[in-house]
Backbone as numpy.savetxt, mean C-alpha at the origin, in Angstrom:
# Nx Ny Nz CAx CAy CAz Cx Cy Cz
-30.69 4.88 -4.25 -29.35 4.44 -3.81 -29.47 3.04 -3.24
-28.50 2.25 -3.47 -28.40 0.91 -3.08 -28.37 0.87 -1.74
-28.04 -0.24 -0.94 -27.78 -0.36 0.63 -26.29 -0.80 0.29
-25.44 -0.94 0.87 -23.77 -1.59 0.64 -24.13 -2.97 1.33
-23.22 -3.70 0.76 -23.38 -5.10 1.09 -23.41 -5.43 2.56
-22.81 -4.94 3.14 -22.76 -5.56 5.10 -24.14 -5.39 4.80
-25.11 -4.84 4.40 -25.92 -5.12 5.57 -27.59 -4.89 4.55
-28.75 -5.60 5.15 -30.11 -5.41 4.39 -30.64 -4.20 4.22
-31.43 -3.52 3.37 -32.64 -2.65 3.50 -33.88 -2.64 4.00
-34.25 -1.61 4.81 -35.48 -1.99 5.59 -36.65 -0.72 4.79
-37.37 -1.26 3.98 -38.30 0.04 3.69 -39.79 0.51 4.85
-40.00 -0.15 5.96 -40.55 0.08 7.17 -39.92 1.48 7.76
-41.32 2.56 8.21 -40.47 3.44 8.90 -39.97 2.94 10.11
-39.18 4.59 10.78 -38.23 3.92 12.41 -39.53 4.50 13.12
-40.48 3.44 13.36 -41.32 3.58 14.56 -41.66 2.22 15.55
-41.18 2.40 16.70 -40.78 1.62 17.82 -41.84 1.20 18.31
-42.15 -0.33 18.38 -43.17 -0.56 18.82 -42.60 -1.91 19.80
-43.61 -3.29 20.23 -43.20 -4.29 20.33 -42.92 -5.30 19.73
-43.72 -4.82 18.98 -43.43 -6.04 17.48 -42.43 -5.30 16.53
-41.76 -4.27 16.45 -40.67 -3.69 15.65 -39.45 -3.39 16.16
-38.45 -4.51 15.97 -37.07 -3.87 16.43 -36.07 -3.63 15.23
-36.69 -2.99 14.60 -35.49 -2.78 13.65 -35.44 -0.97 13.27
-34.53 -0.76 12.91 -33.95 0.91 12.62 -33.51 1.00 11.52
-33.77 1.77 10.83 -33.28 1.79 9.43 -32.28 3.38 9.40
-31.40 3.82 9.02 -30.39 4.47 8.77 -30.53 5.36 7.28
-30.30 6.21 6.77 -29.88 6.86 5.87 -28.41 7.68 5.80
-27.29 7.16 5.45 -25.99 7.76 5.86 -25.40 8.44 4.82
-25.57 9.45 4.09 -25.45 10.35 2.80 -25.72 9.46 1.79
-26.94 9.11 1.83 -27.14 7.87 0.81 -27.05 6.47 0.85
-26.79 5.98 2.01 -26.45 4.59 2.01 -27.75 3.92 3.25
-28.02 2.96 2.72 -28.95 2.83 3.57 -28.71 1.42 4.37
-28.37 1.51 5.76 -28.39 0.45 6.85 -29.59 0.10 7.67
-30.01 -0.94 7.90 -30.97 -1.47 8.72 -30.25 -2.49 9.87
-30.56 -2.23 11.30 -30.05 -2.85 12.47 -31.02 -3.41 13.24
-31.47 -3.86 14.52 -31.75 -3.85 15.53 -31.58 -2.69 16.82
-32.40 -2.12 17.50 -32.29 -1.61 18.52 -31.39 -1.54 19.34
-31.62 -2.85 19.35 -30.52 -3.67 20.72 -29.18 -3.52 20.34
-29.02 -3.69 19.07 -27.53 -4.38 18.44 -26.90 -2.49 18.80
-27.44 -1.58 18.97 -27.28 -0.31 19.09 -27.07 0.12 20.76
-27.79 -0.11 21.42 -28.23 -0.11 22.74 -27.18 -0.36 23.60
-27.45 -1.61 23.27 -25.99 -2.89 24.02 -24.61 -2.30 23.81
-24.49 -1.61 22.70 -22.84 -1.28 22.80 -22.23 0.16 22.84
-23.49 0.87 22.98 -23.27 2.43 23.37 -23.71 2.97 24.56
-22.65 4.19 25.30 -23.66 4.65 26.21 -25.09 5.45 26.18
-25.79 5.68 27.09 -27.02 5.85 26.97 -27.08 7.72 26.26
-25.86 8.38 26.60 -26.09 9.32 26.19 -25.05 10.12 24.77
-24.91 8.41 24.09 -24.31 8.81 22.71 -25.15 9.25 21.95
-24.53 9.49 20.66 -25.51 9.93 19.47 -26.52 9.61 18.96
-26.08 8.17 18.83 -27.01 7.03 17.92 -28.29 6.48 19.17
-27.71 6.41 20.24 -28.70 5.86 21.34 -29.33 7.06 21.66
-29.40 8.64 21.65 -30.22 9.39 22.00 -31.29 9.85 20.41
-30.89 9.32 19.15 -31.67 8.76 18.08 -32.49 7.70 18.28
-32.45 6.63 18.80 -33.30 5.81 18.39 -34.04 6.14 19.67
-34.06 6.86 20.66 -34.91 7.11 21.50 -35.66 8.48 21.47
-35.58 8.96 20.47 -36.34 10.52 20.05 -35.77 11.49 20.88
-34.54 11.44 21.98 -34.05 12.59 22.48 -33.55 13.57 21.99
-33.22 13.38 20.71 -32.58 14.32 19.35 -33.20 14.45 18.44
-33.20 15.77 18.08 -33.42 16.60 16.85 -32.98 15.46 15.54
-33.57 15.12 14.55 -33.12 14.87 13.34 -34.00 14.55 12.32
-33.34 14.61 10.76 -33.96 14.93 9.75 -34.70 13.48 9.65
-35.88 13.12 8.53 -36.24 11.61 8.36 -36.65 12.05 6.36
-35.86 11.08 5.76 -36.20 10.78 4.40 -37.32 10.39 3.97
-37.61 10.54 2.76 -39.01 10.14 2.59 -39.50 8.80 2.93
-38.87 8.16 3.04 -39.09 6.57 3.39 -39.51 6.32 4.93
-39.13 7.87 5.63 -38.99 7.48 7.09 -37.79 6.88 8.03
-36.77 6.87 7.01 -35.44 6.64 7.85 -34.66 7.65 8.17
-34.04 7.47 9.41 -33.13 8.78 9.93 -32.51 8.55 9.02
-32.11 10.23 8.58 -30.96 10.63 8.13 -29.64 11.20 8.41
-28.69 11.34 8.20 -27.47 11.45 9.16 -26.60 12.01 7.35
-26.40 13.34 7.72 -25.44 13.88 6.68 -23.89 13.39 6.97
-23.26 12.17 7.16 -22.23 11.38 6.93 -21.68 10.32 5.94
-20.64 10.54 5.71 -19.89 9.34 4.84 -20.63 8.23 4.70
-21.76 7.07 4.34 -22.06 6.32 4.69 -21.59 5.15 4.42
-20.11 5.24 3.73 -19.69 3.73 3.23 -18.84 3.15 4.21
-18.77 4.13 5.78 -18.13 3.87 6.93 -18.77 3.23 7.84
-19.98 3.16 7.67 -20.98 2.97 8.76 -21.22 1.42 8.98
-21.18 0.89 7.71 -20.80 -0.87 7.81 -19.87 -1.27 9.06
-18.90 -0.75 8.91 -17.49 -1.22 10.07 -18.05 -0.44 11.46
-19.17 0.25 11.39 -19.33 0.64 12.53 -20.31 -0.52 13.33
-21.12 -0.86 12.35 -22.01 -2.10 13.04 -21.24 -2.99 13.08
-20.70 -3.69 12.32 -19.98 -4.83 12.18 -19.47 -4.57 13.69
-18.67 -3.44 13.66 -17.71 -3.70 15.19 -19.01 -3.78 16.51
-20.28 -3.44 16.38 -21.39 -3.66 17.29 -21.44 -5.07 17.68
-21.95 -5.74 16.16 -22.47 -7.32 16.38 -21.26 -7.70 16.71
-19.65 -7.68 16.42 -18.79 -8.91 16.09 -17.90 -8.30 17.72
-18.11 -7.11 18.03 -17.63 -6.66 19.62 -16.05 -6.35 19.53
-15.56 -5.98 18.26 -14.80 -6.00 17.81 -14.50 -5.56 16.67
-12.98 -4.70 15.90 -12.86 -4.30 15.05 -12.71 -4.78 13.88
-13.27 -5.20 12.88 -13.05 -6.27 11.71 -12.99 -5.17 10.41
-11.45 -5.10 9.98 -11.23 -4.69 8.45 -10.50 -5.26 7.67
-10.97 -5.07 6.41 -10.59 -5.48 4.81 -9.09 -5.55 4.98
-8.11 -6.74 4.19 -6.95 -6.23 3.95 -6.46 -4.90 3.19
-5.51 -4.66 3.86 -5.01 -3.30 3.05 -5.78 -2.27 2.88
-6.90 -2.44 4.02 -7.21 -1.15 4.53 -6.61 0.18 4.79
-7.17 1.62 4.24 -5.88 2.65 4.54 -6.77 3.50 4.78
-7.98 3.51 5.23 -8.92 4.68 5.67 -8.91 4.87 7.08
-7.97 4.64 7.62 -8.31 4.46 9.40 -8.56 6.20 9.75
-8.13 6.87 9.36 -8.29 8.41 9.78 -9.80 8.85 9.32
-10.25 8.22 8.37 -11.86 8.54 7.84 -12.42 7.83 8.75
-12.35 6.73 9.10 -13.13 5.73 10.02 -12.73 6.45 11.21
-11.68 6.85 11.87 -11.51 7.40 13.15 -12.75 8.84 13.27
-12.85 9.32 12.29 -13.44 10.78 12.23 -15.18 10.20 12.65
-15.74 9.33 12.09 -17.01 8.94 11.96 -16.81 8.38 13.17
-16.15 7.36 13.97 -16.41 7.03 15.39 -16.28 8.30 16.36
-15.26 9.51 15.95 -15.46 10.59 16.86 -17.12 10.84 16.97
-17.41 11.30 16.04 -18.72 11.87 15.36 -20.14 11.26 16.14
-19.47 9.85 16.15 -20.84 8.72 16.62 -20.56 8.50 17.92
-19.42 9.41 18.52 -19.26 9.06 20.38 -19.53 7.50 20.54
-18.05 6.83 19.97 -18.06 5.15 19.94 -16.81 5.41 20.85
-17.03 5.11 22.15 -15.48 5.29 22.95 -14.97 4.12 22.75
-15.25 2.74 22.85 -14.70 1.57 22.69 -13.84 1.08 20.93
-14.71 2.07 20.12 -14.13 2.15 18.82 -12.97 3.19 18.74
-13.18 4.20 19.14 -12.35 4.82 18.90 -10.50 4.10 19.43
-10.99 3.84 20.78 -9.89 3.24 21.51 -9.07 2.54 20.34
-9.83 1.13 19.86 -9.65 0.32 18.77 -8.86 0.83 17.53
-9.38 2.02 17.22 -8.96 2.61 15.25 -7.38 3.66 16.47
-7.39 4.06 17.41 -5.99 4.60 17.81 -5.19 3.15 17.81
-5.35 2.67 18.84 -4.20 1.08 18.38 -4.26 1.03 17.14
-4.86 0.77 16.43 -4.51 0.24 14.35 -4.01 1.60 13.86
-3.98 2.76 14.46 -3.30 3.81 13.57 -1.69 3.93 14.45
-1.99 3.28 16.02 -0.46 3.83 16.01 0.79 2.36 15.82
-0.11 1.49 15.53 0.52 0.04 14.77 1.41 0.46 13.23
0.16 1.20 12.64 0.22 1.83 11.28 1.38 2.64 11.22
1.59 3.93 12.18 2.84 4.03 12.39 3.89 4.08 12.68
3.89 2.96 13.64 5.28 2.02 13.90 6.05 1.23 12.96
5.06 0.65 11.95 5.75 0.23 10.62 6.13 1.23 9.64
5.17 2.22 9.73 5.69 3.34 9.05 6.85 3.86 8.76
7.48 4.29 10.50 8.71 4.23 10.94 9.91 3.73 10.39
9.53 2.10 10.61 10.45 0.69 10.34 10.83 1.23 8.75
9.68 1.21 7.95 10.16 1.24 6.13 10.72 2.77 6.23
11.23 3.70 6.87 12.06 4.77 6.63 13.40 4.43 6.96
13.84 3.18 7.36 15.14 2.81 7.60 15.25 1.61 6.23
15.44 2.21 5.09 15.15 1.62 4.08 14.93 1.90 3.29
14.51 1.18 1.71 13.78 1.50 0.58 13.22 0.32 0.16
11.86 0.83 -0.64 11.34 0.25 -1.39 11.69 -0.02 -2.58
11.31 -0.88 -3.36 11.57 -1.43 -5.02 10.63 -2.41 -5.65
9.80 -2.03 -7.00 9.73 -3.09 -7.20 9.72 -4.02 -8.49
9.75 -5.20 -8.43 10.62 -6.62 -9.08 9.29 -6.71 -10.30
9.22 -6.84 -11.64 8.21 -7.44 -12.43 9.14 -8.54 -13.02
8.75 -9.88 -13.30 9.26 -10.49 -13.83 8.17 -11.66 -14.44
8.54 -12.63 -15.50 8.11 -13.56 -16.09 6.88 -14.86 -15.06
5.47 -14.20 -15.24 5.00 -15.47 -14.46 5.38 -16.48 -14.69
5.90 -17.70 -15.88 5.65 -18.85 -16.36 7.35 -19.20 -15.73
7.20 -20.17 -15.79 8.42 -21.60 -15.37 9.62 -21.00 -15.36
10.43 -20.38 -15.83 11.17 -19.63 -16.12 11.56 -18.45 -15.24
10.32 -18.06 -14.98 11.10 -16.88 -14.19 12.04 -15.59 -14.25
11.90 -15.53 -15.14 13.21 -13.96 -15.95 12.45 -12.61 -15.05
13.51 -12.27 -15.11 12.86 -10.76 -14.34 13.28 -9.89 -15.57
12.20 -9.03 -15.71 11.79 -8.60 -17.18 12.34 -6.80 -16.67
11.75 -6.63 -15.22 11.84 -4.78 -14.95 12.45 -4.88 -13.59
13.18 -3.64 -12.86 13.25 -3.57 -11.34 13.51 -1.97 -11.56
12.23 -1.31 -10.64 12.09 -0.01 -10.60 12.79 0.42 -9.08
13.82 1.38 -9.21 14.22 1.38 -7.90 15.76 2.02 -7.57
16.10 2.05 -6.53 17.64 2.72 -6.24 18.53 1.83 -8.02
19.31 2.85 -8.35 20.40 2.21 -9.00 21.25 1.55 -8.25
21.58 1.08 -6.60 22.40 0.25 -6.37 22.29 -1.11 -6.13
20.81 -1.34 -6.62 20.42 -3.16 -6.64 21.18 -3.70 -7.32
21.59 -3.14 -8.23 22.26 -4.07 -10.05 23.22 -4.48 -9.15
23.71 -3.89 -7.92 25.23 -4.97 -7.44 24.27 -6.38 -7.19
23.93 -6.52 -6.88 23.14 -8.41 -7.05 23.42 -8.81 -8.12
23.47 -8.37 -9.43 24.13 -8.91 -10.67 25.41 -9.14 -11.31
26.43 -9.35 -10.42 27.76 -9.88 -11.05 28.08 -8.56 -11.82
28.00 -7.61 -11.78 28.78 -6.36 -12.92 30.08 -6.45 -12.96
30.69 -6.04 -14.14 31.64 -6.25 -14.89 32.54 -5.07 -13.70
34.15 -4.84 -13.77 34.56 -3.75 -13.32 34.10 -2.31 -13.41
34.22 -2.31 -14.69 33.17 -0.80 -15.26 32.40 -0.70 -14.47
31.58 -1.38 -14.14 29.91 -1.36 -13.94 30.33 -0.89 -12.42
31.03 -1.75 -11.89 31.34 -1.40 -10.33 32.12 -0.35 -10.13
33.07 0.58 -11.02 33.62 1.32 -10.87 32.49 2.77 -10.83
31.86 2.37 -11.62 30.15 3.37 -11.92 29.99 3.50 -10.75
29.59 2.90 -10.30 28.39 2.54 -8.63 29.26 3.12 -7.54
30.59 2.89 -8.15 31.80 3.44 -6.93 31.35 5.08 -6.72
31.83 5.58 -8.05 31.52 7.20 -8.08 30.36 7.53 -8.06
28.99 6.73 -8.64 27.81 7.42 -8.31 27.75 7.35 -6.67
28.54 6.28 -5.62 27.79 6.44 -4.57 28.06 7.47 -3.76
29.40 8.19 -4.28 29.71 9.55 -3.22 28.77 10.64 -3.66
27.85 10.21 -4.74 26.55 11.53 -4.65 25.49 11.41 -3.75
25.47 12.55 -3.38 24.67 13.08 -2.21 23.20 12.52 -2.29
22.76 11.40 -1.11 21.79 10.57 -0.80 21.41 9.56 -2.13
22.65 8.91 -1.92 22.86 7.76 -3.40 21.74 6.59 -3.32
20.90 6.21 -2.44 19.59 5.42 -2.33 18.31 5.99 -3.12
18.31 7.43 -3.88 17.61 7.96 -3.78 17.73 8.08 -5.40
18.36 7.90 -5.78 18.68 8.01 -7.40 18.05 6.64 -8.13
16.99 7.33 -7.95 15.83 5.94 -8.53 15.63 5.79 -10.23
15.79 4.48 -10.40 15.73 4.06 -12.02 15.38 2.95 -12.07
14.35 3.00 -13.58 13.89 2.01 -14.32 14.95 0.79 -14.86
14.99 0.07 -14.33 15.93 -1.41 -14.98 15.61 -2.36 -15.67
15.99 -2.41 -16.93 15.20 -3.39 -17.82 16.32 -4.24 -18.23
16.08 -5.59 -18.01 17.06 -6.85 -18.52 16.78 -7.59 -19.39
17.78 -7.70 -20.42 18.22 -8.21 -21.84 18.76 -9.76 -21.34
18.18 -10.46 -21.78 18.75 -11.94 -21.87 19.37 -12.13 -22.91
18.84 -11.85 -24.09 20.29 -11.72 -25.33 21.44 -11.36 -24.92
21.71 -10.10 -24.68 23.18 -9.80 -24.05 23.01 -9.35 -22.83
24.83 -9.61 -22.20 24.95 -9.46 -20.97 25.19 -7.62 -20.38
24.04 -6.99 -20.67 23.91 -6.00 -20.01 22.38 -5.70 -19.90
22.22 -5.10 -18.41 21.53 -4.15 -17.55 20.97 -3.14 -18.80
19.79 -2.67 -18.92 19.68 -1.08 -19.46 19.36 -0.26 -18.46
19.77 0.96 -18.03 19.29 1.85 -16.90 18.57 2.87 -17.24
17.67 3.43 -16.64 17.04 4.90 -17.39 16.85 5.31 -15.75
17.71 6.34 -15.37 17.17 7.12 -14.48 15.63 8.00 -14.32
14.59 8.00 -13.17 13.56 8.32 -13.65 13.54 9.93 -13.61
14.28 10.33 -12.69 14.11 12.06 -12.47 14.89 12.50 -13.54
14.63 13.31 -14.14 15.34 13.94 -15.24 16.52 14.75 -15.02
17.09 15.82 -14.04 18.33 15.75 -13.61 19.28 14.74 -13.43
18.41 13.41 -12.15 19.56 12.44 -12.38 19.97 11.89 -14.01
18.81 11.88 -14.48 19.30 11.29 -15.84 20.30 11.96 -16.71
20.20 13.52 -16.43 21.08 13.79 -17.27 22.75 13.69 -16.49
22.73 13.53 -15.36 24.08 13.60 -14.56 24.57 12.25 -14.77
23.53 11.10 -14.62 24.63 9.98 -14.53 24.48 9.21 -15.93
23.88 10.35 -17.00 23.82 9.65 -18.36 25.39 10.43 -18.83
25.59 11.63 -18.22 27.08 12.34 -18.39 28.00 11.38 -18.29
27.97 11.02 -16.63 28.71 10.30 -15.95 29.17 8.91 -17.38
28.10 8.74 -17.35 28.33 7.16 -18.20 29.08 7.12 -19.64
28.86 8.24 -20.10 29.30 8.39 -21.20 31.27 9.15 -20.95
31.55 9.47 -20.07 32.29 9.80 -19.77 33.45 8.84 -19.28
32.78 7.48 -19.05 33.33 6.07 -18.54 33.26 5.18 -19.92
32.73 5.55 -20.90 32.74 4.43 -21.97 31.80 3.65 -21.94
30.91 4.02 -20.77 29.69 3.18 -20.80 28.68 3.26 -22.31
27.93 2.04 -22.92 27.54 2.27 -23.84 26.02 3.19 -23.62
26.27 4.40 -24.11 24.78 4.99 -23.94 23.70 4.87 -25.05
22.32 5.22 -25.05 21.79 5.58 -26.09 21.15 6.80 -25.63
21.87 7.52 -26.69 21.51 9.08 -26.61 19.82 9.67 -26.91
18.97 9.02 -27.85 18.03 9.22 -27.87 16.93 9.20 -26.71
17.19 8.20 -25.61 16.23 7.95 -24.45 17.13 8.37 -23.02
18.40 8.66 -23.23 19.43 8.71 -21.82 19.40 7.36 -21.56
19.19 6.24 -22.00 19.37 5.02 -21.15 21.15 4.35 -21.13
21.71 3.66 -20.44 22.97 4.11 -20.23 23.12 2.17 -19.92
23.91 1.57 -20.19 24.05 -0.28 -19.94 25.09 -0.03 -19.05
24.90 -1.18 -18.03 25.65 -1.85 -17.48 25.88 -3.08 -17.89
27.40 -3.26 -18.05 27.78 -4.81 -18.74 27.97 -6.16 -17.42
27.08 -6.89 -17.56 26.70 -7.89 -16.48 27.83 -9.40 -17.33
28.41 -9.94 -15.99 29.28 -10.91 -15.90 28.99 -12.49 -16.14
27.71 -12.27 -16.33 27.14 -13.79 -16.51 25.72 -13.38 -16.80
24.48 -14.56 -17.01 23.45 -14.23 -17.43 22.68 -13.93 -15.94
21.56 -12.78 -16.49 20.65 -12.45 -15.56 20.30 -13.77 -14.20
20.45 -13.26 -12.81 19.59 -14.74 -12.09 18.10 -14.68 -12.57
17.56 -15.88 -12.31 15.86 -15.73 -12.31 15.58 -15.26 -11.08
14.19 -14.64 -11.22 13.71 -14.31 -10.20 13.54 -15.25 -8.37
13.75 -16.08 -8.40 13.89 -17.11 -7.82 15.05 -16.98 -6.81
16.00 -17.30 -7.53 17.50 -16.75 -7.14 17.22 -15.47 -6.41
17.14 -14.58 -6.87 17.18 -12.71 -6.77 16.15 -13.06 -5.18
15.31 -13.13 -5.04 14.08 -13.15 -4.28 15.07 -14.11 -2.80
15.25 -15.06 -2.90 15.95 -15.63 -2.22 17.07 -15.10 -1.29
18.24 -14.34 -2.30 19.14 -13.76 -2.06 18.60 -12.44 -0.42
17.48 -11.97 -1.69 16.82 -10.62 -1.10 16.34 -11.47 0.87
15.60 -12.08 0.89 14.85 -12.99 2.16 16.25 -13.29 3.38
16.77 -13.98 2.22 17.89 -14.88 3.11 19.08 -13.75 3.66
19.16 -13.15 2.98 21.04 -12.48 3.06 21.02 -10.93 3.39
19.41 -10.37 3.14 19.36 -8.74 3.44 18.17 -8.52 3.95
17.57 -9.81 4.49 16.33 -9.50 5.94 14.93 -8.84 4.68
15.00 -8.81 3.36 14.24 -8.33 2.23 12.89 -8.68 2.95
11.82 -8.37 2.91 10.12 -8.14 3.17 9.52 -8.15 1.82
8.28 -9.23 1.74 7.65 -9.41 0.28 6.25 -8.38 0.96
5.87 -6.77 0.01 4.75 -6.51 0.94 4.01 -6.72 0.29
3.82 -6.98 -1.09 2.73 -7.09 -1.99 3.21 -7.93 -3.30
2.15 -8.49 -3.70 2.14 -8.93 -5.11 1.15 -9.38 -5.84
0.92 -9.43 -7.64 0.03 -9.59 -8.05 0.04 -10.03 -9.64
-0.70 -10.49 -10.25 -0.42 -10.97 -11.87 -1.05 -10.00 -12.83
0.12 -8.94 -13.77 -0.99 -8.58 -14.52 -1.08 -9.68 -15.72
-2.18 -9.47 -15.76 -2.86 -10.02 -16.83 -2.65 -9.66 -18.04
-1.49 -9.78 -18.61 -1.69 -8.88 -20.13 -0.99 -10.11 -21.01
-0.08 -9.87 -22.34 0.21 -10.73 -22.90 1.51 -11.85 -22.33
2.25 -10.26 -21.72 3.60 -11.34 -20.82 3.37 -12.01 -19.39
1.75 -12.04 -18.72 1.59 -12.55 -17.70 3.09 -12.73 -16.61
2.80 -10.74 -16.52 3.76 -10.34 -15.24 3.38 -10.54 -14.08
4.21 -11.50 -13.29 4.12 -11.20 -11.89 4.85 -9.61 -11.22
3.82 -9.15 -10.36 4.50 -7.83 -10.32 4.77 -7.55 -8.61
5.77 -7.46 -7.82 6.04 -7.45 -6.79 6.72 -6.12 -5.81
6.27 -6.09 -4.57 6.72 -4.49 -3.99 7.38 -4.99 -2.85
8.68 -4.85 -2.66 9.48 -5.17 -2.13 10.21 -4.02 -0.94
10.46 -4.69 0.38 11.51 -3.46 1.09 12.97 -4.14 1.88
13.39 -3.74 2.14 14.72 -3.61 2.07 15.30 -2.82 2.98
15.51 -3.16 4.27 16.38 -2.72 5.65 17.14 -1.66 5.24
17.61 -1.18 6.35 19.00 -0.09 6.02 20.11 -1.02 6.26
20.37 -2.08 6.66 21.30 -3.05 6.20 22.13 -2.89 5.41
21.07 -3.30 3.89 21.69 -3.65 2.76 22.79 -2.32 2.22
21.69 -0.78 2.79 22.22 0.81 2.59 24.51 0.44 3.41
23.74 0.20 4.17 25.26 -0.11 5.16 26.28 -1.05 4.39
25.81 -2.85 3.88 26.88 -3.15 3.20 26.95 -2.91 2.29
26.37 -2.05 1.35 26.94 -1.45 0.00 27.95 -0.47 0.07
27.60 0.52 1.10 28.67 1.09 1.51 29.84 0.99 1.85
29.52 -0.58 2.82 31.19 -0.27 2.87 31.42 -1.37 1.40
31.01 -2.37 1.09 31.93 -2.52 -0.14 32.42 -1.40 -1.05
31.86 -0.40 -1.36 32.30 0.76 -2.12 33.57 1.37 -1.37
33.59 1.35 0.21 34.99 1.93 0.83 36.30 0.84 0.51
C-alpha cells in the first residue's frame, strides 16, 4: 500500500531512541510517518496516540514494525496536518466532516474535535438558509456567445423569458398546484424558434401538466410528453439571465465547471432565495 500524499514513508521500526524521532503509523493500510513531538505537543498525556508512542497501550505492529491502528486511514492526514499547522486545514468542498469527526472522537483530539463541531454547525446553518429556496441548474454555450443550451429545475424560471400569454396563462394554473416549486423540469432552448421545450422530470408531473398543456393548445409532442412554451422574443444569453438572477433575486453562483465534450458546456448550480418563490406568486395573484 502506498503512503497518501500529506505525508512520507518511514520503513524504520517505532523504536525510541535518541537518535530516532520519528513514528511510523499503519492506518487500515495507509502508511504515515511523524515526529514524536509533532504528537506530544498537541495531545494530552493520557490520549490515545500519546499513550502509543509511549508503550502504555496494548497494540498490534505490522510486519515492518509500524503501529497498526484498524481505522479509516485516508483521515489521518487532516489529523496531522491539524498537529503541525495548529489548526484545521480542508480541501474545498469538503463533505466528510462526520467521518473526520468520528476519527478525532476515536483519537481523543479535544481541540479537534471542538474545530470539526464549528465546521459542522456552519455546515448547517447554510443548510438551513438553501431550504428557504431552490436550487437549479443553468448549462449553456462556453464560447462568445453564450446561449443557454439546458435549465434543469422548477418550471417557474421560464417567467425570466418574456412568455407569450398562453405561456403565462400555463404558469397561472400550474401554480395553484400543490407545492408548485417542486414540479421540476428539464428545459431545453431552441434558438431557431421562439419556444421553450419542457419535459417534466417525475413522471406523474409529466403526465398532469403534459394533460394540462394539451388541453390549452399548447403544442405537445406526444411521443416524449415534452410540451413548448411560446417565448416573445429570442432566448437572453446567459449573461443577461445570470445577471438578472445576482442583481434582482439575491441568486448565489455555488458551483461551476466546463464539460469538456464537443459543445464545451459551461455547467452551473445555482440557488435562489424564497424571494423569488414570493414574487412569482404574487404576480400570478
Amino acid at each position: 500500500m502506498t503512503a497518501t500524499q500529506c505525508l512520507s514513508i518511514s520503513p524504520n521500526r517505532n523504536i525510541f531512541n535518541g537518535n530516532n524521532d520519528i513514528i511510523t503509523f499503519n492506518i487500515g493500510g495507509h502508511i504515515y510517518s511523524t515526529r514524536h513531538s509533532t504528537i506530544n505537543e498537541n495531545l494530552d498525556s493520557k490520549s490515545y496516540l500519546s499513550l502509543i508512542i509511549k508503550n502504555q497501550t496494548k497494540i498490534q505492529l505490522d510486519n515492518n514494525g509500524h503501529y497498526y491502528i484498524d481505522r479509516d486511514g485516508k483521515y489521518f492526514c487532516y489529523i496531522l496536518n491539524y498537529f503541525r499547522e495548529k489548526k484545521l486545514i480542508l480541501p474545498e468542498n469538503f463533505n466528510e466532516l462526520k467521518q473526520l469527526f468520528s476519527e478525532a472522537k476515536f483519537y481523543q483530539i479535544d481541540g479537534l474535535i471542538n474545530e470539526i463541531e464549528n465546521h459542522l454547525n456552519k455546515t448547517n446553518e447554510i443548510s438551513k438558509e438553501y431550504h428557504h429556496g431552490f436550487q437549479f441548474t443553468l448549462i449553456s454555450n462556453f464560447e462568445k456567445t453564450g446561449k443557454i443550451l439546458k435549465l434543469i429545475g422548477p418550471l417557474k424560471l421560464i417567467t425570466f423569458f418574456h412568455i407569450k400569454l398562453i405561456g403565462e396563462k400555463f404558469l397561472n394554473i400550474i401554480s395553484s398546484f400543490k407545492n408548485p416549486k417542486h414540479i421540476l423540469c428539464q428545459l431545453s432552448f431552441s434558438f431557431d424558434e421562439s419556444l421553450i421545450a419542457c419535459q417534466p422530470i417525475d413522471q406523474l408531473q409529466r403526465f398532469v401538466l403534459t394533460k394540462q398543456a394539451r388541453k390549452m393548445n399548447l403544442i405537445v409532442s406526444y411521443c416524449d410528453d415534452y410540451f413548448y412554451i411560446p417565448t416573445e422574443r429570442n432566448i437572453m444569453s446567459r449573461h443577461e439571465f445570470t445577471q438578472i438572477l445576482l442583481q434582482m433575486h439575491n441568486g448565489k453562483l455555488l458551483d461551476s465547471n466546463i464539460k469538456h465534450d464537443d459543445s464545451q458546456s459551461l455547467v452551473e448550480h445555482w440557488f435562489l432565495p424564497t424571494e423569488f418563490d414570493e414574487a412569482f406568486e404574487c404576480k400570478q395573484k
